[in-house]
VMD Tcl script that draws the C-alpha trace (Angstrom):
set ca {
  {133.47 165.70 88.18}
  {134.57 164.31 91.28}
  {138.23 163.32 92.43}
  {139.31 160.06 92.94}
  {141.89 159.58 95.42}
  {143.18 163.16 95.55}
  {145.05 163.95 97.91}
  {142.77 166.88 98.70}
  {140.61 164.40 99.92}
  {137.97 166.94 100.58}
  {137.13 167.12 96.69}
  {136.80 162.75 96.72}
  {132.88 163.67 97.22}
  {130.65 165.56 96.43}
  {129.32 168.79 97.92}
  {125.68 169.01 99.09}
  {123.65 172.67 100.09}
  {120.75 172.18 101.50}
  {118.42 175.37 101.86}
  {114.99 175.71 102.52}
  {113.85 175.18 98.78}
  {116.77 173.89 97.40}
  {119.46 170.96 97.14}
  {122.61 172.14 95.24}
  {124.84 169.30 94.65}
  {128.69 170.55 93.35}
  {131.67 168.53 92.30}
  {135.39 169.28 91.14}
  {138.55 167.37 90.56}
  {140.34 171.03 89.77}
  {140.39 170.67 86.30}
  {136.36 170.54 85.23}
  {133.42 171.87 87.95}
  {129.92 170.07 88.02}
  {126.82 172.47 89.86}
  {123.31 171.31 89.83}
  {119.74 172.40 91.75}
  {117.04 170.58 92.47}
  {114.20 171.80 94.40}
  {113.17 170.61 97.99}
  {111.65 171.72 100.98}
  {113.00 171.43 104.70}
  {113.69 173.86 106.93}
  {115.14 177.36 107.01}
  {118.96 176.61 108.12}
  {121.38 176.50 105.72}
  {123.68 173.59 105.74}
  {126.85 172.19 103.46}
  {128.37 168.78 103.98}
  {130.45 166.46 101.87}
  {129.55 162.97 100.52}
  {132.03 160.45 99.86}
  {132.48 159.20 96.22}
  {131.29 155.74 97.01}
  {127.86 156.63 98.51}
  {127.56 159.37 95.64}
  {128.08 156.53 93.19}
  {125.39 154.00 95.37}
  {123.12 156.73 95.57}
  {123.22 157.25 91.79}
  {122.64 153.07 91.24}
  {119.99 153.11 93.91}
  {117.73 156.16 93.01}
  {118.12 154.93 88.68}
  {115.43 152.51 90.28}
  {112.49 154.93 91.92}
  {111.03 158.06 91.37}
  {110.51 158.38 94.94}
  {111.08 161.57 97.39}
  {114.03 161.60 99.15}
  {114.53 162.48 103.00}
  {117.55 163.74 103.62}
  {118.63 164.00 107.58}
  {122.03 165.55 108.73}
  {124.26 165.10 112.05}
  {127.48 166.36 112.75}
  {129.66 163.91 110.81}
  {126.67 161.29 109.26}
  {123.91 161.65 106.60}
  {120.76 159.30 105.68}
  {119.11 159.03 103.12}
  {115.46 157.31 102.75}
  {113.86 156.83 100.43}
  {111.30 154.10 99.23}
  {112.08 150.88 101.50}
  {116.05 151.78 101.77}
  {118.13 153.67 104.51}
  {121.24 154.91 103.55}
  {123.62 156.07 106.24}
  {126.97 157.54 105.23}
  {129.79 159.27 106.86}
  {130.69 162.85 105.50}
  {134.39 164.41 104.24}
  {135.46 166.50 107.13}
  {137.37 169.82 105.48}
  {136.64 172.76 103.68}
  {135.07 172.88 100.26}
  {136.45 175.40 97.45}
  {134.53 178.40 97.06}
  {132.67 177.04 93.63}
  {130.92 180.00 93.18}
  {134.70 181.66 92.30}
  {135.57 179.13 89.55}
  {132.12 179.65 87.56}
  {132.31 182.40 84.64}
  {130.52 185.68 85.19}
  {131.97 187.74 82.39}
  {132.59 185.79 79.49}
  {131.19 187.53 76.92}
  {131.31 184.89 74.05}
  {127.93 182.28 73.41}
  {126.93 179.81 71.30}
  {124.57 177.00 70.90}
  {125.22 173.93 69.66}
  {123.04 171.16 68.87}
  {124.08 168.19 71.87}
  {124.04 164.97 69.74}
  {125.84 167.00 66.60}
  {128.23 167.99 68.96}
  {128.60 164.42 70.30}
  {129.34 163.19 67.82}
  {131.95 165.29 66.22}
  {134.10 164.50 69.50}
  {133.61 160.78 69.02}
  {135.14 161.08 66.03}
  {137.95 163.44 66.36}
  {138.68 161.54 69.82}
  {139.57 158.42 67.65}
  {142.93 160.02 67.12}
  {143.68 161.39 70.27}
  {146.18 158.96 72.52}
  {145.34 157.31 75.80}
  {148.01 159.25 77.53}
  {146.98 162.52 75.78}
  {143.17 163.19 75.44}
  {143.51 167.02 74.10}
  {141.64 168.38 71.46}
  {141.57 171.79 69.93}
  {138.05 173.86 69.29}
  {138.34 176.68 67.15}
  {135.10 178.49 66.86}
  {134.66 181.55 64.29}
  {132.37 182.97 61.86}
  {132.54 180.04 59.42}
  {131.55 177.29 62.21}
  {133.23 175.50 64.99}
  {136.15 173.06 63.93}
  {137.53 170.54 66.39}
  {141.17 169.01 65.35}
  {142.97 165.99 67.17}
  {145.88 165.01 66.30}
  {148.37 162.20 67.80}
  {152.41 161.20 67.95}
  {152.09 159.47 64.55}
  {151.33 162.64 62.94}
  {147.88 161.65 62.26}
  {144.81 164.54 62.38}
  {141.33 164.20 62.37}
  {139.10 167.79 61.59}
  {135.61 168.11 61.67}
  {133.10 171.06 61.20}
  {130.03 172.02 62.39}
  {128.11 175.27 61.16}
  {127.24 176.72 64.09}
  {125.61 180.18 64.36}
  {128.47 182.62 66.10}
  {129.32 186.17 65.94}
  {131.95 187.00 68.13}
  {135.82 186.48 67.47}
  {137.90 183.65 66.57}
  {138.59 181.53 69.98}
  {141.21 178.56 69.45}
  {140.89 176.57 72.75}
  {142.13 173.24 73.88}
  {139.79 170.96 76.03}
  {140.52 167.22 77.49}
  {137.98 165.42 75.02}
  {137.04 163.26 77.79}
  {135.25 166.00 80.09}
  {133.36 167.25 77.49}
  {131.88 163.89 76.23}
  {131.16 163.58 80.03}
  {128.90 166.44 79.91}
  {127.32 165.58 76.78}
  {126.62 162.24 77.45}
  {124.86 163.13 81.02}
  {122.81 165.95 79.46}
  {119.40 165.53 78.21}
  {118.75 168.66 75.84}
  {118.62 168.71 72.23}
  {120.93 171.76 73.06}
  {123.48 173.19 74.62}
  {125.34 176.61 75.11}
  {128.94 177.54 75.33}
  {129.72 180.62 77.03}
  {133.63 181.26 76.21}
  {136.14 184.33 76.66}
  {139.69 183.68 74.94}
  {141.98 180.57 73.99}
  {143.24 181.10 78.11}
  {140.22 180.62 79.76}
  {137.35 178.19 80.86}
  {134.36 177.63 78.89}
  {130.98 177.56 80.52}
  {128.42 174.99 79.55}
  {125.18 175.31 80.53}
  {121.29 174.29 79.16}
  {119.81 176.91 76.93}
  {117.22 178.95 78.95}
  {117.91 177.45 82.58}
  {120.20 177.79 84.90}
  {119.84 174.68 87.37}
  {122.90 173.21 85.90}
  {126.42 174.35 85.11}
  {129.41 172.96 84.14}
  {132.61 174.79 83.82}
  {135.67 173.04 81.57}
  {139.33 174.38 82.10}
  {141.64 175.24 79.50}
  {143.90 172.66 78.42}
  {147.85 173.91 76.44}
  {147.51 172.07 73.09}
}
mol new
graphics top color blue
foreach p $ca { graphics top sphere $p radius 0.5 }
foreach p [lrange $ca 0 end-1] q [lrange $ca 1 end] { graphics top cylinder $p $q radius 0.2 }
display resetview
């Protein structure tokens, strides 16, 4: 979910909070919103800083490799990170990070849970008619299932259904195909849940039963 080359270049990284027993890593380009916890221990100050994209991205090759704790130590403008026999030492994004906490749903009212590698699927194969300029697809969820349709500028459509247990009212939302396979294909669960509101809003996606890790998807005009 980060930015690249934005030229807010505050959101080309990724936001770390560090509290006592927790690391809370958040990410946005302004059109999709990536929050996750993990739990740590350190000391009782609060602190938020912002990684560049390139040492998020090492940081994600590197620790693939260990299972190792990482120490995390901050100074006004650097971070390092150790862990097994490697030293990582970074500068941070000066500026001001967007209030996530704002952008993620409280009130949608609407949930349902979907099956991850179902759903996976289904937008592989609609996405095969979406264009490279234009990656939108429409979800329309209701009391007979969950339908996603893509068509393109040759007129061509693709529909497929899922049943999908739902009782709430129709919602006919577009989404950019691409941020939702992003999600899916970096989640782990055999499930996940969609918490929407109407065809004008965001859609929530979160891990059935936990709440260490959100992801928030913004409405896209089909």
């Amino acid at each position: 979910s980060m930015a690249q080359q934005d030229l807010r270049y505050y959101l080309n990284g990724v936001l770390l909070v560090i509290e006592s027993a927790c690391v809370r890593a958040v990410a946005t380009d302004g059109h999709r919103l990536a929050y996750a916890d993990a739990p740590g221990h350190g000391g009782t100050a609060k602190h938020e800083v912002i990684v560049p994209r390139k040492t998020v991205l090492e940081l994600s090759r590197l620790l693939n490799d260990t299972d190792d704790t990482v120490t995390i130590d901050l100074a006004s403008n650097q971070a390092k990170f150790t862990f097994s026999d490697i030293t990582l030492i970074t500068k941070l994004v000066e500026g001001k990070f967007p209030d996530y906490q704002r952008v993620i749903p409280k009130t949608h009212q609407h949930h349902v849970v979907i099956s991850r590698d179902a759903l996976l699927h289904s937008l592989q194969r609609a996405s095969i008619l979406t264009s490279d300029k234009f990656r939108g697809i429409r979800w329309v969820l209701g009391a007979n299932g969950l339908t996603i349709v893509a068509n393109n500028s040759d007129q061509e459509e693709a529909r497929d259904e899922m049943e999908v247990e739902y009782q709430g009212p129709e919602i006919d939302v577009g989404f950019n195909v691409n941020y939702l396979l992003d999600v899916l294909n970096n989640l782990k669960s055999e499930t996940v849940q969609f918490t929407l509101q109407d065809g004008n809003s965001s859609a929530l996606v979160t891990t059935p039963g936990k709440d260490d890790f959100k992801y928030v998807v913004m409405p896209m005009r089909i």
